[in-house]
PDBQT receptor file of N, H, CA, C and O in Angstrom, charges set to zero:
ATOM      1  N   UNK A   1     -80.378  33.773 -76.690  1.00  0.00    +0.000 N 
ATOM      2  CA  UNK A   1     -79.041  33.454 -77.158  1.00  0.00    +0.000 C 
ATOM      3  C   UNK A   1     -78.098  33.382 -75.956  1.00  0.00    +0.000 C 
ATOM      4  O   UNK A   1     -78.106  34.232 -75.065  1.00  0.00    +0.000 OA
ATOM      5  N   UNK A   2     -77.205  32.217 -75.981  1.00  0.00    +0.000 N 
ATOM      6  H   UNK A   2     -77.198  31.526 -76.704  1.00  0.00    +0.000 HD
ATOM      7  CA  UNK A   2     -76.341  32.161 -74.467  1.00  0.00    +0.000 C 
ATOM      8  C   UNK A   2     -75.042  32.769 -75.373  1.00  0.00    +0.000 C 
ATOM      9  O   UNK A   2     -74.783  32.652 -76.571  1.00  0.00    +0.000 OA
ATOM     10  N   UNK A   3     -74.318  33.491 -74.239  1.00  0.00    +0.000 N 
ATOM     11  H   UNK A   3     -74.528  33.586 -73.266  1.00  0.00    +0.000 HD
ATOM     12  CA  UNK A   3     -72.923  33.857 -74.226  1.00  0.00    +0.000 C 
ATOM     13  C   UNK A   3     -72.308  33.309 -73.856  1.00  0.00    +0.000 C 
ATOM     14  O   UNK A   3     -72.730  32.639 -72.912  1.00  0.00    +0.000 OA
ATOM     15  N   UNK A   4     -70.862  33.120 -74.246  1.00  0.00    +0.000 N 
ATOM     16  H   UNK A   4     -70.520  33.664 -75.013  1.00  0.00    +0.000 HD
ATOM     17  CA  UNK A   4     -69.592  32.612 -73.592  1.00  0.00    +0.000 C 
ATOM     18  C   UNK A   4     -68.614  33.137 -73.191  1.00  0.00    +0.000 C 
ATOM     19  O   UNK A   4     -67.567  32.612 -72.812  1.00  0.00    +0.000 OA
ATOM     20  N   UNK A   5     -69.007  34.645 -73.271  1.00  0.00    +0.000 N 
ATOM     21  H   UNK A   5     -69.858  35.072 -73.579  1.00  0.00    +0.000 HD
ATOM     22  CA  UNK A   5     -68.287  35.536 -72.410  1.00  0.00    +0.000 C 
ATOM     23  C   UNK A   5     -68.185  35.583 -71.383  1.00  0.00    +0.000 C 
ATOM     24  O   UNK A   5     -69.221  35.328 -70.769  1.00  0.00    +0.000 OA
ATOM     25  N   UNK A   6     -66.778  35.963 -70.428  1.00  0.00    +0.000 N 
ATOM     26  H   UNK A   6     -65.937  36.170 -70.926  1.00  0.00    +0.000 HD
ATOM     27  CA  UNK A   6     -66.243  36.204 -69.194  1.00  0.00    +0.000 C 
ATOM     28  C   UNK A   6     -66.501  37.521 -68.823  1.00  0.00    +0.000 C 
ATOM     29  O   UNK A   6     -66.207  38.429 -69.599  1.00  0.00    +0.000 OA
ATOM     30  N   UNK A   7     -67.189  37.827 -67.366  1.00  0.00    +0.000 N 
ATOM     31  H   UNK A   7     -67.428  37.089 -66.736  1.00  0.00    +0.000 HD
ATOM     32  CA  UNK A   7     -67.018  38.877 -67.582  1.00  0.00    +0.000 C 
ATOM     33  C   UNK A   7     -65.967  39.253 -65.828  1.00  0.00    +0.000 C 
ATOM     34  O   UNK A   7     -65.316  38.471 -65.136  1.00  0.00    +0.000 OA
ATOM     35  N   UNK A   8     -66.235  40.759 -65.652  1.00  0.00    +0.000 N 
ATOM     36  H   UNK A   8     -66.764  41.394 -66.214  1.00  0.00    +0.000 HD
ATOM     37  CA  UNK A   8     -65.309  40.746 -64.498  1.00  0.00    +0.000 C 
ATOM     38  C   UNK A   8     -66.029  39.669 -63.146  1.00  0.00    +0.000 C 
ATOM     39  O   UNK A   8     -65.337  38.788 -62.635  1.00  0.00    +0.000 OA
ATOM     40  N   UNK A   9     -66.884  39.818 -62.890  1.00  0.00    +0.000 N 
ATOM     41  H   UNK A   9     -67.446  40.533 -63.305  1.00  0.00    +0.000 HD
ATOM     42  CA  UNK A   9     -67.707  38.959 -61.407  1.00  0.00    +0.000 C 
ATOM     43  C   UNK A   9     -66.842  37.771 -61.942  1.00  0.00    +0.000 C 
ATOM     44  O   UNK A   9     -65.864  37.569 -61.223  1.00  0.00    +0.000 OA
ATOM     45  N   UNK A  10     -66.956  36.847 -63.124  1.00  0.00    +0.000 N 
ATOM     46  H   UNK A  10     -67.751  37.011 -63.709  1.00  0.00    +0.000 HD
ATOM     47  CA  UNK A  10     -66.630  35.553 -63.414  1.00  0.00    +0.000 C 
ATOM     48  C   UNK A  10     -65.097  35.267 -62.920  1.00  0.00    +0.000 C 
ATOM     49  O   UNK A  10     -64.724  34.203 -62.424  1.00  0.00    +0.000 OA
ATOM     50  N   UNK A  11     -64.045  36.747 -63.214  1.00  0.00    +0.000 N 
ATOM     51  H   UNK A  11     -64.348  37.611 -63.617  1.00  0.00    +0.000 HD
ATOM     52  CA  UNK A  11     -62.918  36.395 -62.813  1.00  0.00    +0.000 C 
ATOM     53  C   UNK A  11     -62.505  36.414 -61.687  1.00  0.00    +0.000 C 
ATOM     54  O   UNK A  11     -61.454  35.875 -61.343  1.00  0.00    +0.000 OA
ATOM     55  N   UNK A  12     -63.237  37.013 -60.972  1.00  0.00    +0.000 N 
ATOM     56  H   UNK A  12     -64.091  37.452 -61.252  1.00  0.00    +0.000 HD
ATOM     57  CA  UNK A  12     -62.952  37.491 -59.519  1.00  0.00    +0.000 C 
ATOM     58  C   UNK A  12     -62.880  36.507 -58.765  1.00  0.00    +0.000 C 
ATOM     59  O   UNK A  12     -61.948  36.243 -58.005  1.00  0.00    +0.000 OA
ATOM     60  N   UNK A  13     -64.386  35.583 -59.019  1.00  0.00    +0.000 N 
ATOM     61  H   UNK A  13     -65.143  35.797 -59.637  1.00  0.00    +0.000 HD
ATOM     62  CA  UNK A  13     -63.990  34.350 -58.130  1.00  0.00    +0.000 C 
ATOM     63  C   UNK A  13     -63.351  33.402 -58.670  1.00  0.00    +0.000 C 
ATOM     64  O   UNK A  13     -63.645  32.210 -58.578  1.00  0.00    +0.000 OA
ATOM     65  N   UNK A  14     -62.418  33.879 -59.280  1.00  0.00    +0.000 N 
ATOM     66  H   UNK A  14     -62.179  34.847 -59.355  1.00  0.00    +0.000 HD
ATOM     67  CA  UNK A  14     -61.541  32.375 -59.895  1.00  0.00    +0.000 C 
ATOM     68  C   UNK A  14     -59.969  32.906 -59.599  1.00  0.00    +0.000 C 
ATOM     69  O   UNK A  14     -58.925  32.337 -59.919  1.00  0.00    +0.000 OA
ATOM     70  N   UNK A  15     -60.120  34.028 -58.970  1.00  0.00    +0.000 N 
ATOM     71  H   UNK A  15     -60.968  34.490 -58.709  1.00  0.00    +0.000 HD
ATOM     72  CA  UNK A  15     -58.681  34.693 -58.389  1.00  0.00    +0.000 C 
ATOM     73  C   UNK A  15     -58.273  34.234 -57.353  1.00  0.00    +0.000 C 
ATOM     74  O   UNK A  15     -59.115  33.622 -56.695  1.00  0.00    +0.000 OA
ATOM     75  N   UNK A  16     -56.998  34.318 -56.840  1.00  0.00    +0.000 N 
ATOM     76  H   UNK A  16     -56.315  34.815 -57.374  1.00  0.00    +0.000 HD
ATOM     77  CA  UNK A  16     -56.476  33.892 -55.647  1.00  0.00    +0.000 C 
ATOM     78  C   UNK A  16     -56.436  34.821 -54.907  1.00  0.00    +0.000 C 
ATOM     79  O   UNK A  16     -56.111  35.837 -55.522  1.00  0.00    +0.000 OA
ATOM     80  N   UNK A  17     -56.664  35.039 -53.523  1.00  0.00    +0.000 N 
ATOM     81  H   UNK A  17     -56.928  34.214 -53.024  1.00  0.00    +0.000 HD
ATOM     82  CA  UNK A  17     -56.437  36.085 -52.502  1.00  0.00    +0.000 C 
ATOM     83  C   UNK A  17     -55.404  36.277 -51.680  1.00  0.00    +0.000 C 
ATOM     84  O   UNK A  17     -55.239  37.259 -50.957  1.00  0.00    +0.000 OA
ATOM     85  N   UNK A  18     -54.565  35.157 -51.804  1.00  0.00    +0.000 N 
ATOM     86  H   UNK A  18     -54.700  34.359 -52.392  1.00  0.00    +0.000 HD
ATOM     87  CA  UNK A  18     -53.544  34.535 -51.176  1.00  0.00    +0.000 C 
ATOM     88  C   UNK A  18     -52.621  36.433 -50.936  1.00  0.00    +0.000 C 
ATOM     89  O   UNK A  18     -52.149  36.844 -49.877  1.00  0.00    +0.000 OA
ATOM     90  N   UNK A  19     -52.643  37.204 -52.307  1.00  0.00    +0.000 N 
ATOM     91  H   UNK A  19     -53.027  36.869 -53.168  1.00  0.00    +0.000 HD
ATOM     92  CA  UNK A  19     -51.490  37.900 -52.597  1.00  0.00    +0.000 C 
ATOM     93  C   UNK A  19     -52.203  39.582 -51.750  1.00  0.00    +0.000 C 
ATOM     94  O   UNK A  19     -51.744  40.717 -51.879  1.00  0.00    +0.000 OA
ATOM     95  N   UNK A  20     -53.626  39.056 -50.789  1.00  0.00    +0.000 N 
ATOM     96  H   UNK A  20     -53.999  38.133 -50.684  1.00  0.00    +0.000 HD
ATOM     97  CA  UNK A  20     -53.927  40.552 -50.423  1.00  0.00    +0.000 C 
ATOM     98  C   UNK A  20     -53.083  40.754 -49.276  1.00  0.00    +0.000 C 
ATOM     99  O   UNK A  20     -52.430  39.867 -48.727  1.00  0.00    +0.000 OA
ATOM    100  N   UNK A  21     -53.142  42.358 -48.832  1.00  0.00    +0.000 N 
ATOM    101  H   UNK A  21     -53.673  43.078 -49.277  1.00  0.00    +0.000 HD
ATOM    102  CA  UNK A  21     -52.819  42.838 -47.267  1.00  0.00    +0.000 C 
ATOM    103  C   UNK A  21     -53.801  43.724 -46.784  1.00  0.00    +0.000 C 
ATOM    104  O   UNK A  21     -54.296  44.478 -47.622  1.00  0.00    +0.000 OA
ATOM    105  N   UNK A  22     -54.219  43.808 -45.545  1.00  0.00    +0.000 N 
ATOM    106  H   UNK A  22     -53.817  43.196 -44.864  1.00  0.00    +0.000 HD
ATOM    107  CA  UNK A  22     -55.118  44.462 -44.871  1.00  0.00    +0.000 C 
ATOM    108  C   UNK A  22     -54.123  44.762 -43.333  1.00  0.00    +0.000 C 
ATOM    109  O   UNK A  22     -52.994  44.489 -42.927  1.00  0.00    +0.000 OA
ATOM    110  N   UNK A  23     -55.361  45.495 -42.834  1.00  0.00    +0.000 N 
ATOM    111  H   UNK A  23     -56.279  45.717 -43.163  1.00  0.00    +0.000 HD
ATOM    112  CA  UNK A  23     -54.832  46.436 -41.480  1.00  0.00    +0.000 C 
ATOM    113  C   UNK A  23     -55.286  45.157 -40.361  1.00  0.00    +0.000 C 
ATOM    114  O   UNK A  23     -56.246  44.399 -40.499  1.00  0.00    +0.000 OA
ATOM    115  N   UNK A  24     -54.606  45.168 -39.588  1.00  0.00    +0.000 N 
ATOM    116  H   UNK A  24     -53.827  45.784 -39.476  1.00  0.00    +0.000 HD
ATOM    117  CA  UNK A  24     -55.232  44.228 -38.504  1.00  0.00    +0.000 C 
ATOM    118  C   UNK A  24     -55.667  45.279 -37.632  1.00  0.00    +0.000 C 
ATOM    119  O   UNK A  24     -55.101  46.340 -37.370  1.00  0.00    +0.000 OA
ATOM    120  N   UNK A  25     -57.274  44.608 -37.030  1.00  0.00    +0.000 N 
ATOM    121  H   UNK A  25     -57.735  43.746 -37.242  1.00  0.00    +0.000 HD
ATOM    122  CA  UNK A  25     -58.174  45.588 -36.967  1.00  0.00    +0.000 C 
ATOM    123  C   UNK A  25     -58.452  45.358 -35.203  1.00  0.00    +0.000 C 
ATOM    124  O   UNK A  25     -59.023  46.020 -34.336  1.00  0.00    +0.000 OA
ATOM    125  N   UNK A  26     -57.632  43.909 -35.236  1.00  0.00    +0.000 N 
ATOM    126  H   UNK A  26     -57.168  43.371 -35.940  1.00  0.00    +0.000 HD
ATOM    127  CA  UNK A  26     -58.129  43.639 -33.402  1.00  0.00    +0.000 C 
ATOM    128  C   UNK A  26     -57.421  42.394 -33.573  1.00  0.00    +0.000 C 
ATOM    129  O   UNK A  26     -57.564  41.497 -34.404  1.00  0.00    +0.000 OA
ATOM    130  N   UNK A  27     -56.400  42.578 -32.328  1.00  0.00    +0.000 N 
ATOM    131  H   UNK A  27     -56.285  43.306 -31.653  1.00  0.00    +0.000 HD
ATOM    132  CA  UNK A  27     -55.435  41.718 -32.248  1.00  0.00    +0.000 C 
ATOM    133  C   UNK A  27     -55.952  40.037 -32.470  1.00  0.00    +0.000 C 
ATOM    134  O   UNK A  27     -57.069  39.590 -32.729  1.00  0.00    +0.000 OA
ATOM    135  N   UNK A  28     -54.697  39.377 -32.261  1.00  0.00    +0.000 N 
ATOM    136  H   UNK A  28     -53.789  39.740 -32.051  1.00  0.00    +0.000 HD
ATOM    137  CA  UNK A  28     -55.600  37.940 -32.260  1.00  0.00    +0.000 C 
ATOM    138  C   UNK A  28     -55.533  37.509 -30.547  1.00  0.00    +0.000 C 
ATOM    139  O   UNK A  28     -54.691  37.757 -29.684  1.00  0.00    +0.000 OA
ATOM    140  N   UNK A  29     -56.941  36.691 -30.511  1.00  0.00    +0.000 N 
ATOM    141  H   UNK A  29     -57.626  36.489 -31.211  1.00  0.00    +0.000 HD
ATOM    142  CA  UNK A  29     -56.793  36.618 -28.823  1.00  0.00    +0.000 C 
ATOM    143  C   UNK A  29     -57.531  37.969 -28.134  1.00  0.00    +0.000 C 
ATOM    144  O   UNK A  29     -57.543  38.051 -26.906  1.00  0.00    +0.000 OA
ATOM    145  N   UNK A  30     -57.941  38.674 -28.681  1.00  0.00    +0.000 N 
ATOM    146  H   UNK A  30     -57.932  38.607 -29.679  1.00  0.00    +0.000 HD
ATOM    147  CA  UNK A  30     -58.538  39.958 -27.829  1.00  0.00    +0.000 C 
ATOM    148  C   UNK A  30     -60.310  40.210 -28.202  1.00  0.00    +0.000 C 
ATOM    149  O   UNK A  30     -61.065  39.675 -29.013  1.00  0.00    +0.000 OA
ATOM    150  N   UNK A  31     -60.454  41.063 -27.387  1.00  0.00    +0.000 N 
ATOM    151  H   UNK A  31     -59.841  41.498 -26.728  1.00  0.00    +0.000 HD
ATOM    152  CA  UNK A  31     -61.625  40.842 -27.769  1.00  0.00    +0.000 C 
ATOM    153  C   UNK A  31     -62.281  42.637 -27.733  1.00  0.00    +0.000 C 
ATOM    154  O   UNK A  31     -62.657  43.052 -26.637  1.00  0.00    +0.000 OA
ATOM    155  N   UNK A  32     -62.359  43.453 -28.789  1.00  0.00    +0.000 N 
ATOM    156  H   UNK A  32     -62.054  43.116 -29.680  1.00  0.00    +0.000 HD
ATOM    157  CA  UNK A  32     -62.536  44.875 -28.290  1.00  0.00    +0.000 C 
ATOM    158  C   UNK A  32     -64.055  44.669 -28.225  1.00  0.00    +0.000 C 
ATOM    159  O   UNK A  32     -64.803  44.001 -28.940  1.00  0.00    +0.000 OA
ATOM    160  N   UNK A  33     -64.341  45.616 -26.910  1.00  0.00    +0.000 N 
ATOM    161  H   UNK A  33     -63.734  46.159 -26.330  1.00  0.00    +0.000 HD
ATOM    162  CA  UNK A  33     -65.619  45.625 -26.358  1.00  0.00    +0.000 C 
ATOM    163  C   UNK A  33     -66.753  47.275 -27.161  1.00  0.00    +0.000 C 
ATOM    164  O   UNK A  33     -66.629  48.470 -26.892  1.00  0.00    +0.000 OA
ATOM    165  N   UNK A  34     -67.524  46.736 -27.927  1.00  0.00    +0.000 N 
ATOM    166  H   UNK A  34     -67.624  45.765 -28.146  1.00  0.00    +0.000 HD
ATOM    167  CA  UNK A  34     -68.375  48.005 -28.773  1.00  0.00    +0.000 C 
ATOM    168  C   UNK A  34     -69.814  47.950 -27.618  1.00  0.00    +0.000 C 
ATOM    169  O   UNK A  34     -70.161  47.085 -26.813  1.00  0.00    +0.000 OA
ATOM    170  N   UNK A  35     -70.314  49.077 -27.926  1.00  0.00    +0.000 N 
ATOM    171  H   UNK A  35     -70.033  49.779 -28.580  1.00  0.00    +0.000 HD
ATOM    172  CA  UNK A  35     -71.753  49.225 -27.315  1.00  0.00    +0.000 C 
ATOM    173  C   UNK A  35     -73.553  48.615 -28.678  1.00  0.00    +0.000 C 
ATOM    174  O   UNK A  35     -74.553  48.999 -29.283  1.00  0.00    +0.000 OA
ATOM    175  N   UNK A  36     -72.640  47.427 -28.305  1.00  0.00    +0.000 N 
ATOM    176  H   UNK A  36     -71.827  47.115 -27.814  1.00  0.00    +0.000 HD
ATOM    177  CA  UNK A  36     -73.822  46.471 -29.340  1.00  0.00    +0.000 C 
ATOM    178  C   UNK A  36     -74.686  45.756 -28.420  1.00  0.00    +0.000 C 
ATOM    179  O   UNK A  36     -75.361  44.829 -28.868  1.00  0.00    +0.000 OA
ATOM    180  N   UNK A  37     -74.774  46.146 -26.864  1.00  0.00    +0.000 N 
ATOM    181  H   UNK A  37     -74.226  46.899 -26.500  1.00  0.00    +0.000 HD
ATOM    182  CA  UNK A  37     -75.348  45.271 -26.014  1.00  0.00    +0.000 C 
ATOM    183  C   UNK A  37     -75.077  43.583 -25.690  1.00  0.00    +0.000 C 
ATOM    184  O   UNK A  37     -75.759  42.700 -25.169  1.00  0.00    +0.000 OA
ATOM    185  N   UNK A  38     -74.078  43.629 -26.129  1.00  0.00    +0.000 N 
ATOM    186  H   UNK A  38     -73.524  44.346 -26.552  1.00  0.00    +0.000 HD
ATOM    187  CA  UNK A  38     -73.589  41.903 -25.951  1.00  0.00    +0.000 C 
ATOM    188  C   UNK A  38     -72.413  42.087 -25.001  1.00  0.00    +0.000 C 
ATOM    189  O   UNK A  38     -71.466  42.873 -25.022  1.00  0.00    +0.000 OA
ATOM    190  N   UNK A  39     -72.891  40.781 -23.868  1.00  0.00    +0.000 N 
ATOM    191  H   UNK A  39     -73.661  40.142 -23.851  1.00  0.00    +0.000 HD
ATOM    192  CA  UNK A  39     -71.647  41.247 -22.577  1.00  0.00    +0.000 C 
ATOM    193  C   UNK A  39     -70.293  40.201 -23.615  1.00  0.00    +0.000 C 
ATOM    194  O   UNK A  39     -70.256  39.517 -24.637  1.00  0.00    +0.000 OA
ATOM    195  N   UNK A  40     -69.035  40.841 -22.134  1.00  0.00    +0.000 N 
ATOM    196  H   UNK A  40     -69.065  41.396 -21.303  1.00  0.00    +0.000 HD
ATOM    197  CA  UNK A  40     -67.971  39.768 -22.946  1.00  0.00    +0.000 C 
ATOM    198  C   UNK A  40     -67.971  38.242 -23.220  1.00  0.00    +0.000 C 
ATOM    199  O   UNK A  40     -67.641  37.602 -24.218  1.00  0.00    +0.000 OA
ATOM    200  N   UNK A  41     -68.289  37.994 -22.416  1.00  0.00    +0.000 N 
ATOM    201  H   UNK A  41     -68.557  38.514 -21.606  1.00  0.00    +0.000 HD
ATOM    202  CA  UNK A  41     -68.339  36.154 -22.494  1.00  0.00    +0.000 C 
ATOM    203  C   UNK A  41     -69.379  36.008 -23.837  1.00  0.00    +0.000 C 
ATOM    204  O   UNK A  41     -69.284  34.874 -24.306  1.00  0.00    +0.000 OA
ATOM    205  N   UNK A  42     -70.252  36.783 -24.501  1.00  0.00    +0.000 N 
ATOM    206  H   UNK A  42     -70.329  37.704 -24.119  1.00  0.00    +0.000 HD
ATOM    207  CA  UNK A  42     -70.774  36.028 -25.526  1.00  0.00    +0.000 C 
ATOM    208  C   UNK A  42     -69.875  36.988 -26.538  1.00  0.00    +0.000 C 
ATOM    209  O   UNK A  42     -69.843  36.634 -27.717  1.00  0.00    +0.000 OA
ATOM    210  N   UNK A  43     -69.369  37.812 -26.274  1.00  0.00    +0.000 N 
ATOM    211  H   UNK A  43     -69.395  38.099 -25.316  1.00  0.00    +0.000 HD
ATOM    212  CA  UNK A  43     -68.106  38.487 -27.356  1.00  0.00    +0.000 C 
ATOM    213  C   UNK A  43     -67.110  37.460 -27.738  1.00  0.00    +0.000 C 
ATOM    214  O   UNK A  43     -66.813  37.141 -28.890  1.00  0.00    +0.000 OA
ATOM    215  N   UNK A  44     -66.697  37.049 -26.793  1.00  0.00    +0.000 N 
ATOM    216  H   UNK A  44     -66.938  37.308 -25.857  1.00  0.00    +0.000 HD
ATOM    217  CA  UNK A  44     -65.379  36.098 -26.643  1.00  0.00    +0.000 C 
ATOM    218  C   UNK A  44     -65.991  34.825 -27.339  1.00  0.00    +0.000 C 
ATOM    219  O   UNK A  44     -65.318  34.464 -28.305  1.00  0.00    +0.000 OA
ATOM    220  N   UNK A  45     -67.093  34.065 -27.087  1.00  0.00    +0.000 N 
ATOM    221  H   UNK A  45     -67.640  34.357 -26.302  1.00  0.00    +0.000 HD
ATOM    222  CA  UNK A  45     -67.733  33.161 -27.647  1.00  0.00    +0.000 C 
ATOM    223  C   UNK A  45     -67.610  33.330 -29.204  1.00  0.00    +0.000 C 
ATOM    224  O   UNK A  45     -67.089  32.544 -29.995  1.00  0.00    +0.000 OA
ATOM    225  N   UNK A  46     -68.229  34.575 -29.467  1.00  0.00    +0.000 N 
ATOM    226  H   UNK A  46     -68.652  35.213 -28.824  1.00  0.00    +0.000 HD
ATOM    227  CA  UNK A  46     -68.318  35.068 -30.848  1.00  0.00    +0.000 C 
ATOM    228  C   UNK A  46     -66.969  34.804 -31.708  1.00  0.00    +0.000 C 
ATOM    229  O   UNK A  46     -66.890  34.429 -32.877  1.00  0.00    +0.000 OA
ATOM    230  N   UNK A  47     -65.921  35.112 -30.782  1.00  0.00    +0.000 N 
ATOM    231  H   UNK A  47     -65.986  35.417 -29.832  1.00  0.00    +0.000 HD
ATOM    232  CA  UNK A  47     -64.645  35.520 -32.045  1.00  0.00    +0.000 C 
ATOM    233  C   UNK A  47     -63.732  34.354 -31.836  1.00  0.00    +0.000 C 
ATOM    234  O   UNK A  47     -62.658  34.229 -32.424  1.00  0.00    +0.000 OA
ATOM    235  N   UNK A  48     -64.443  33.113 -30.558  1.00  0.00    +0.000 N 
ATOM    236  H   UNK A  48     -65.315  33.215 -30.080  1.00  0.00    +0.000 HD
ATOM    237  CA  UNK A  48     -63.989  32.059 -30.651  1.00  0.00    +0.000 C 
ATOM    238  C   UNK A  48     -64.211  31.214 -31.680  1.00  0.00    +0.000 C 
ATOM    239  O   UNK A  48     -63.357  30.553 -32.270  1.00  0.00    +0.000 OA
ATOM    240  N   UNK A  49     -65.994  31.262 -31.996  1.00  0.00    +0.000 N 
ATOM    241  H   UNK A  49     -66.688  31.798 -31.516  1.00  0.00    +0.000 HD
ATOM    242  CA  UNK A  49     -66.191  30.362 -32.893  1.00  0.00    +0.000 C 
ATOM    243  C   UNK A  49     -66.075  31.361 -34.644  1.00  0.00    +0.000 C 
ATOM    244  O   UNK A  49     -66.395  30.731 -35.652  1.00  0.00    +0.000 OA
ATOM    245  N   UNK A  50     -65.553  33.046 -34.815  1.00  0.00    +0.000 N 
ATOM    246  H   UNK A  50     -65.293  33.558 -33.996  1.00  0.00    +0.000 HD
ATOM    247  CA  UNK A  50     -65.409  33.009 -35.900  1.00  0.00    +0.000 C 
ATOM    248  C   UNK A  50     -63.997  32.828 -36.094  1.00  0.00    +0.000 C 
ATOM    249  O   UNK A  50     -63.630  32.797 -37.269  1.00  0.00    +0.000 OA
ATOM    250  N   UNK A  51     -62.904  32.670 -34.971  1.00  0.00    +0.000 N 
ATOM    251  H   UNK A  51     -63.202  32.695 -34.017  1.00  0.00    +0.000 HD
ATOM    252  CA  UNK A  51     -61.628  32.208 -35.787  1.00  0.00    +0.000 C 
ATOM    253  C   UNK A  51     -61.703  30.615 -36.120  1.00  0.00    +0.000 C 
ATOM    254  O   UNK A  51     -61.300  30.222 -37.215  1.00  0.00    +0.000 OA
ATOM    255  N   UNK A  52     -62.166  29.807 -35.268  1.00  0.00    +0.000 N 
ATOM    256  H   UNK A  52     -62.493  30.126 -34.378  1.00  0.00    +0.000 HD
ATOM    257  CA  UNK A  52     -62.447  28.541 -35.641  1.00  0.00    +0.000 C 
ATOM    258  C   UNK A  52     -62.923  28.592 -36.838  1.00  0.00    +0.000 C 
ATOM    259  O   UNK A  52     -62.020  27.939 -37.360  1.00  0.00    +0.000 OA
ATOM    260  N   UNK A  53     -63.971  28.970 -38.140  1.00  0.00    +0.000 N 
ATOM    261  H   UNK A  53     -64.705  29.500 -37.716  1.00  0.00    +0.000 HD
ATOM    262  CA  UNK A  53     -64.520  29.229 -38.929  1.00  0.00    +0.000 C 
ATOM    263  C   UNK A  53     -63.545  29.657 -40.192  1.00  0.00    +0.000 C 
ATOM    264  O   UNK A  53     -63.625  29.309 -41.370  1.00  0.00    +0.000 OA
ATOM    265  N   UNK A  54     -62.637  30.495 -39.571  1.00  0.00    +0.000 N 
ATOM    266  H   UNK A  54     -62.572  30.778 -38.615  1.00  0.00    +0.000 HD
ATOM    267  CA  UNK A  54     -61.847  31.087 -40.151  1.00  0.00    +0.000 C 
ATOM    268  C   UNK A  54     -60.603  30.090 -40.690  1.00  0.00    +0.000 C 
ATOM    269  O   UNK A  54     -60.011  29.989 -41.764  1.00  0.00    +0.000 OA
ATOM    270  N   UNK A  55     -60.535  29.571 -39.708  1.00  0.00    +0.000 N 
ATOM    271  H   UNK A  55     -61.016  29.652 -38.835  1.00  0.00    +0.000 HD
ATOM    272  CA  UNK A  55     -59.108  28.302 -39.548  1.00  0.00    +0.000 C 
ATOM    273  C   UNK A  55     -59.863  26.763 -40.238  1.00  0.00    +0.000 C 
ATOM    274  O   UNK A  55     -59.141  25.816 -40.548  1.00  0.00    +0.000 OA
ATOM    275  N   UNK A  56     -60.877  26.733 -40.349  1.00  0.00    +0.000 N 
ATOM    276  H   UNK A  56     -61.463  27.503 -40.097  1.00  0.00    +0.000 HD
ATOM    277  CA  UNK A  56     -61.490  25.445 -41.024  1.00  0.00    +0.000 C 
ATOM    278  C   UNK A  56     -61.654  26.131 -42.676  1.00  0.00    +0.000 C 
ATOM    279  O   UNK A  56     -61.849  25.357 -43.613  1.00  0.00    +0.000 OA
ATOM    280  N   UNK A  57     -61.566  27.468 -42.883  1.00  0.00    +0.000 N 
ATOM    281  H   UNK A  57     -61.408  28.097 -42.122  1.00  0.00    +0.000 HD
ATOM    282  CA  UNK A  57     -62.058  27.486 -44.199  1.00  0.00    +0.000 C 
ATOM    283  C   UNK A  57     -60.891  27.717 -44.592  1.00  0.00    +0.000 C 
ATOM    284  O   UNK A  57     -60.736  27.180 -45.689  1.00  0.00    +0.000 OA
ATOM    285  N   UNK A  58     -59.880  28.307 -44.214  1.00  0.00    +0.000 N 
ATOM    286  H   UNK A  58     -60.006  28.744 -43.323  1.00  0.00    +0.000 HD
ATOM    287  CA  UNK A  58     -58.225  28.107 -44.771  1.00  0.00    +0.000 C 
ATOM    288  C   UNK A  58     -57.616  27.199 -44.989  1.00  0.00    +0.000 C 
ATOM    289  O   UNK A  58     -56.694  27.118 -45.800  1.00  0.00    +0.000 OA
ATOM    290  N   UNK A  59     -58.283  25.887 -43.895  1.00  0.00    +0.000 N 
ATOM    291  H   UNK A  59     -59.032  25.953 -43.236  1.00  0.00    +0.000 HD
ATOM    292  CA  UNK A  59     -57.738  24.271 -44.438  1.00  0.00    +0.000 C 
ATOM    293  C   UNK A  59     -58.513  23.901 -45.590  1.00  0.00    +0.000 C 
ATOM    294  O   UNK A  59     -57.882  23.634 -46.612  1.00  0.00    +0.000 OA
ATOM    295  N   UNK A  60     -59.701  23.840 -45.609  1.00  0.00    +0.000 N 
ATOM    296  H   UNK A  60     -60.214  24.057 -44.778  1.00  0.00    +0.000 HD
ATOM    297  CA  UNK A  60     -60.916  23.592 -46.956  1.00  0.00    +0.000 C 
ATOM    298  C   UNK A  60     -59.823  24.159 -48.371  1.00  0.00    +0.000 C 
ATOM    299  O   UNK A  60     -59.383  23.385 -49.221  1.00  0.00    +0.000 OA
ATOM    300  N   UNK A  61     -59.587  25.475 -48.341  1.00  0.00    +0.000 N 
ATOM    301  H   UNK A  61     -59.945  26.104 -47.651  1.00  0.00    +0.000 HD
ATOM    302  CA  UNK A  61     -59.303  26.522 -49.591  1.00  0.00    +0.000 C 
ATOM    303  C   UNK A  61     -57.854  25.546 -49.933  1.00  0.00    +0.000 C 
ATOM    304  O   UNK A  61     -57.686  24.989 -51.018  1.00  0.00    +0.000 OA
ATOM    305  N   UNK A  62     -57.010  25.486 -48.937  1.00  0.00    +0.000 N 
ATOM    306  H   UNK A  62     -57.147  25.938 -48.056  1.00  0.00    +0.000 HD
ATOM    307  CA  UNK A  62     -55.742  24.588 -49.192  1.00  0.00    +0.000 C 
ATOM    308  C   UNK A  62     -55.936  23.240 -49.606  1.00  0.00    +0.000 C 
ATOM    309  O   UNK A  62     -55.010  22.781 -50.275  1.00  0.00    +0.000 OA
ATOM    310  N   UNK A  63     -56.871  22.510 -49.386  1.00  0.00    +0.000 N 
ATOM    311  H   UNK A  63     -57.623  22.883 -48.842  1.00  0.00    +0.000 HD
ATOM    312  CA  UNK A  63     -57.114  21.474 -50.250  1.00  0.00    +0.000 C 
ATOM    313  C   UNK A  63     -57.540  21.059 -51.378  1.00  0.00    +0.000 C 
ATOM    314  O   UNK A  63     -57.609  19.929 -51.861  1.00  0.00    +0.000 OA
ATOM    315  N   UNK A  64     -57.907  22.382 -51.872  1.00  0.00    +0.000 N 
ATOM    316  H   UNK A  64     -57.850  23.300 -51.480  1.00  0.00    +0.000 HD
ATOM    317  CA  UNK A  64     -58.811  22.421 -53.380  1.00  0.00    +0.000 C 
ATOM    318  C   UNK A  64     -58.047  22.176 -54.747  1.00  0.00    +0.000 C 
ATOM    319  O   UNK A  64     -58.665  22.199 -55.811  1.00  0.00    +0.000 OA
TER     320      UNK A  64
């Protein structure tokens, strides 16, 4: 038998996030250095290509 019930998971992704706040955790432009064995230049690489990522999926979400 199928349902046509909503349940919470269903609404969640149909919410907007637009209205959250969070702590900024590491400036923008910086790069904090952890003991994960990765030198800076592939750190910096890293948070180059996840703000890029970041900034292409905020244009995507605004066009929907």
């Amino acid at each position: 038998m199928t349902s046509n019930a909503i349940d919470e998971h269903d609404v969640a992704h149909g919410m907007s996030f637009g209205d959250q706040h969070s702590t900024e955790i590491q400036p923008y432009g910086h790069v904090i250095l952890l003991p994960i064995g990765l030198s800076e230049p592939v750190c910096r690489e890293g948070v180059e290509q996840l703000n890029q990522l970041l900034a292409d999926t905020g244009d995507a979400a605004g066009s929907l």
